[in-house]
C-alpha positions as CSV (number, residue, x, y, z in Angstrom):
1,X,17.4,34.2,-26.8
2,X,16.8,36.5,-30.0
3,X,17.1,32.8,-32.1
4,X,14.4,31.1,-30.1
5,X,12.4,34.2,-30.3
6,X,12.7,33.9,-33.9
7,X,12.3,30.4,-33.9
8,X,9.2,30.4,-32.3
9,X,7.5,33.3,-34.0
10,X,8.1,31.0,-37.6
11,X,7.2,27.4,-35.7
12,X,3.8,29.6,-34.5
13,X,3.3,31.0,-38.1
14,X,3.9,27.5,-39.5
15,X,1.2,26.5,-37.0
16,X,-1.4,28.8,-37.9
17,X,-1.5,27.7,-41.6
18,X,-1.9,24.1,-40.4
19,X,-4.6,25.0,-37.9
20,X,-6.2,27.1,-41.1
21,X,-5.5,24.3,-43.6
22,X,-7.6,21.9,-40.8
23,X,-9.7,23.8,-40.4
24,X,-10.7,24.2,-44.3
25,X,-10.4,20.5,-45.1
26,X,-13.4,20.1,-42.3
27,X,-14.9,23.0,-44.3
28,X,-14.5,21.2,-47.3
29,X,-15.6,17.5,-46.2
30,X,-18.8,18.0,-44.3
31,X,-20.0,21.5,-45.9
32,X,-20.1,23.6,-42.9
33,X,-19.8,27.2,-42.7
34,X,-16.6,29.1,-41.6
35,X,-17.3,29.7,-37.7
36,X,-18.1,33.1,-36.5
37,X,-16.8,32.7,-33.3
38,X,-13.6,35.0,-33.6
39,X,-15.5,37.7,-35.2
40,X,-17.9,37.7,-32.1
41,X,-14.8,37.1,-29.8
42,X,-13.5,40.1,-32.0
43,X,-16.2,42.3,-31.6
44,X,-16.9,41.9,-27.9
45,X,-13.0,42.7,-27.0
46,X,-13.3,45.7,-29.0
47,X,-16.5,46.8,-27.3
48,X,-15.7,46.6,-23.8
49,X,-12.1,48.3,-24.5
50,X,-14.4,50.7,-26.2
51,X,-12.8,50.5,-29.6
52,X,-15.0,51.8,-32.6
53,X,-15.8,49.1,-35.3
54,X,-18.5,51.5,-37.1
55,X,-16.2,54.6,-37.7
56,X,-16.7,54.5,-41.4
57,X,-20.5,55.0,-41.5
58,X,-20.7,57.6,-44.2
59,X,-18.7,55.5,-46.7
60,X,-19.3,55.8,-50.3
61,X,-20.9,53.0,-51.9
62,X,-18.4,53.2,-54.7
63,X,-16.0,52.6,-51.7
64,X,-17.0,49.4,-51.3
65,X,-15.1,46.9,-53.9
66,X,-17.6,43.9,-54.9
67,X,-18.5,43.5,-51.4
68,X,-22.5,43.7,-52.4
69,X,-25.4,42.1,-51.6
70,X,-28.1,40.9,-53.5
71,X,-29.9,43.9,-53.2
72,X,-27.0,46.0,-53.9
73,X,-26.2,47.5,-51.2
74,X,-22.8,47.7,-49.5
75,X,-21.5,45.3,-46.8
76,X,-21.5,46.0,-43.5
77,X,-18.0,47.3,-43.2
78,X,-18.4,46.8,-39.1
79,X,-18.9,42.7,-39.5
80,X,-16.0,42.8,-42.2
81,X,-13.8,44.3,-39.3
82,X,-14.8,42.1,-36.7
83,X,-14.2,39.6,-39.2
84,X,-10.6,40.8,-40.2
85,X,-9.7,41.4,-36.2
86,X,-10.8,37.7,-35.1
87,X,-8.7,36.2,-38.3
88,X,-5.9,38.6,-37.2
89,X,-6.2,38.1,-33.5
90,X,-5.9,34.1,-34.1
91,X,-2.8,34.9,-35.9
92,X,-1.5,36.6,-32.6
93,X,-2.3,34.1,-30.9
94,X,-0.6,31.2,-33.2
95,X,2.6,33.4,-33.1
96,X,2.7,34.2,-29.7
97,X,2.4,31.0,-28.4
98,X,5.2,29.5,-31.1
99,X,7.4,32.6,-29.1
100,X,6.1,31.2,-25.5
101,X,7.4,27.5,-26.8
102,X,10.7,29.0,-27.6
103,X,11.5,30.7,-24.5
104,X,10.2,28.1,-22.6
105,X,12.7,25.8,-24.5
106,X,15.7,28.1,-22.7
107,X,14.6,26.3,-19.3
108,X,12.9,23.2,-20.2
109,X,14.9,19.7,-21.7
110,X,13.4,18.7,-25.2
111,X,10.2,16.9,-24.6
112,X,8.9,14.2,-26.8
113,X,7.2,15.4,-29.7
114,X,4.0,14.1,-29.4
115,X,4.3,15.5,-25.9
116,X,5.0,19.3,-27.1
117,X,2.6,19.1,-30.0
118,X,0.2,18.2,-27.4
119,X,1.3,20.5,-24.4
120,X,1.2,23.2,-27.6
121,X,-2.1,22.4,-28.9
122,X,-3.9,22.3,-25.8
123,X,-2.4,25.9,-24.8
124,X,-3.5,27.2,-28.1
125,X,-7.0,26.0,-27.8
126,X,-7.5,27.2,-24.3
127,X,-5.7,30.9,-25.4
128,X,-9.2,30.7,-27.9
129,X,-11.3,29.3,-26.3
130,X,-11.2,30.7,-22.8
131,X,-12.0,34.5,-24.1
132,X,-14.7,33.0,-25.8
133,X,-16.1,30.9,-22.5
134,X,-15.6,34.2,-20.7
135,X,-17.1,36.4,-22.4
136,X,-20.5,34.7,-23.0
137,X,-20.1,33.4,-26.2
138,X,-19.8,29.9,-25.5
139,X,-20.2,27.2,-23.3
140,X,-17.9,23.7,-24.0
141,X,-20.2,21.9,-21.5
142,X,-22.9,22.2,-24.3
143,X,-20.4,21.1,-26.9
144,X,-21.5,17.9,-29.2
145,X,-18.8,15.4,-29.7
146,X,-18.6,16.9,-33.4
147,X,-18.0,20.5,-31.8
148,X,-15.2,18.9,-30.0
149,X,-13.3,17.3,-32.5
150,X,-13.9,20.5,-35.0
151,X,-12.3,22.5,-32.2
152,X,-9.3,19.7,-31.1
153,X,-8.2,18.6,-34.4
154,X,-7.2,21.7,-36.0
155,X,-5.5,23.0,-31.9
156,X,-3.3,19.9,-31.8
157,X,-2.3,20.2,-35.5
158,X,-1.1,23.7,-34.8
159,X,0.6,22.3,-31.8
160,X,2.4,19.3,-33.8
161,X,3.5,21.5,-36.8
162,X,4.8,24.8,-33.9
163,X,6.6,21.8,-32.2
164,X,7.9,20.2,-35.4
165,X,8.8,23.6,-37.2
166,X,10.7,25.3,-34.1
167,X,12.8,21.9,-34.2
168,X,13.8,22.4,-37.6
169,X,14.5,25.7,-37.2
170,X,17.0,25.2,-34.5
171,X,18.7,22.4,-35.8
């Protein structure tokens, strides 16, 4: 059990750098902005659990390492949190799902791999964007066919390199 655990939590790492590296490439090919969405998601979570973001208000400005604006003035060290709990949050996520896959493996057969990149990717997506639906932030039935594919394409490469990667790590 303690292997597949093991297994898993590397096949979901291995996941989350292909979802990132995706995700970048998009980035990189049509220009667009980094989404915000797991900052938001980030920030919402916190503020119904009731978690602080803003507890450093009085921070020196010398504090603040090349994180200026224009003006000169520091960051807003809140949105740099949010930011830094939706990137880790996503990495969480990746991982716990690549641990899900590898217990599930102690019951089911080996499916096919386009099957459990599939079955993978699609849980992956749904673990994001479900929090996200709930919470107000967005709604998929407004989605363009371009929102879609930014959001599938980089899900079911996680789920093809998780599947692929906890393979190799049994074998």
């Amino acid at each position: 059990m303690a292997n597949r655990i093991v297994a898993g939590a590397v096949a979901g790492a291995a996941g989350v750098v292909a979802l990132n590296a995706v995700g970048y490439l998009d980035m990189l090919v049509r220009g667009r902005p980094a989404s915000d969405m797991p900052a938001r998601v980030a920030g919402k979570l916190a503020d119904e659990m009731g978690l602080p973001l803003e507890f450093d208000a009085d921070a020196d400005v010398d504090d603040v390492a090349d994180d200026d604006d224009d003006e000169g003035e520091p960051a807003d060290a809140a949105d740099n949190r949010r930011e830094a709990l939706g990137a880790l949050l996503g990495m969480v996520n990746g991982i716990g799902i690549g641990i899900a896959y590898g217990i599930c493996r102690l019951i089911l057969p080996r499916p096919p791999a386009w099957l459990a990149g599939a079955a993978i990717g699609a849980a992956a997506m749904a673990a994001s964007d479900y929090p996200a639906t709930r919470l107000g932030l967005t709604e998929p039935r407004d989605w363009s066919a371009v929102d879609w594919a930014s959001d599938v394409l980089p899900h079911m490469a996680f789920g093809v390199v998780t599947a692929w990667a906890f393979e190799a790590a049994r074998d």
